[in-house]
N, C-alpha and C positions, 0 to 999 in steps of 0.2 A: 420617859420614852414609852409610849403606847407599842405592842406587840400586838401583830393580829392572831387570833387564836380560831384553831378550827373548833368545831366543835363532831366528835364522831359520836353518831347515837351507838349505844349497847343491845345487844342481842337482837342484829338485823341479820337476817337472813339473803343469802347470796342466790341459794335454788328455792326453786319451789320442793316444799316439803308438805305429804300428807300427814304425816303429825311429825313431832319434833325428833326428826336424824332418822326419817324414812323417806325416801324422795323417790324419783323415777330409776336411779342406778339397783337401787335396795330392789324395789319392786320389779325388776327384770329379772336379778338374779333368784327373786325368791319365785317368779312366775315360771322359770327355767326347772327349777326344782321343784316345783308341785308338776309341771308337765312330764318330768321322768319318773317321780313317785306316782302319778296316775297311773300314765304306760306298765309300769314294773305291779301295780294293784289289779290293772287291767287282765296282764296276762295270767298274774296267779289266780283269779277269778273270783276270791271273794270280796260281795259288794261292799259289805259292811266294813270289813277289818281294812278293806283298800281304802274305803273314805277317812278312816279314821288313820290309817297312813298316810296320808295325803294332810292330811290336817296338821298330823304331827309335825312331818318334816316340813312344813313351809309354817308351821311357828318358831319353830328350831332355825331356821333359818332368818325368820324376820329379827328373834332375837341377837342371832350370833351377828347382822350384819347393821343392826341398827347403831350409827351414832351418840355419842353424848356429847354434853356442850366441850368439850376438848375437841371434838372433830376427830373420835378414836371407835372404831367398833370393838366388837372382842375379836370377830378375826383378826384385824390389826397388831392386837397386841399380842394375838396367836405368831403372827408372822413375826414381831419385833423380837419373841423370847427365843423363836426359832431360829433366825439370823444371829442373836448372840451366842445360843451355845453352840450354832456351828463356827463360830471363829476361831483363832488361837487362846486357848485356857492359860499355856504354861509358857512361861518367858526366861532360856536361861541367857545370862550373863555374866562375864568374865569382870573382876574388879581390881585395878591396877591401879596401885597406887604411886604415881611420879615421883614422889618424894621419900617414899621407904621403898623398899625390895620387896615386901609379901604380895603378894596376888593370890584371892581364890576364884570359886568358881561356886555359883549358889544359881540354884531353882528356883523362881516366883510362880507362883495357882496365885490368878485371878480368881475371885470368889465374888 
């Protein structure tokens, strides 16, 4: 029995990307942040230490938001670690056993 098989090429890209897991989303948000770090270099008035503020934070930026082939930045995983430790940690439960009489009562820490 012949199967038809697909064939899926690997590492095709879906966006356009200017280098690998920096694309048009990346570049808005990092062009947002060099435009409030200009303003804020602006008003404090030195030229030099504002360009070089400006530099800073939108490489800080390119970094934190840039992609890897997982499809994960590091704010992502800023976000993913942040969602866990605000959940429920500690889980109590009552344990009854049907068949004998004891019942206690015990703490669980997710770790």
């Amino acid at each position: 029995m012949e199967k038809n098989q697909l064939y899926i090429p690997v590492n095709i890209k879906t966006r356009f990307e200017f280098f690998d897991g920096f694309g048009f989303p990346e570049l808005g948000v990092t062009s947002i942040v060099a435009l409030i770090s200009g303003l804020i270099a602006f008003f404090v008035g030195d030229i030099y230490n504002g360009a070089l503020f400006v530099l800073i934070s939108a490489s800080m930026v390119v970094t934190l938001t840039r992609k890897n082939q997982y499809n994960q930045s590091v704010m992502d995983m800023i976000k993913v670690f942040m969602r866990f430790h605000q959940k429920q940690q500690k889980y109590k439960y009552e344990y009854y056993n049907k068949y004998g009489s004891f019942r206690y009562r015990r703490e669980v820490e997710n770790k």
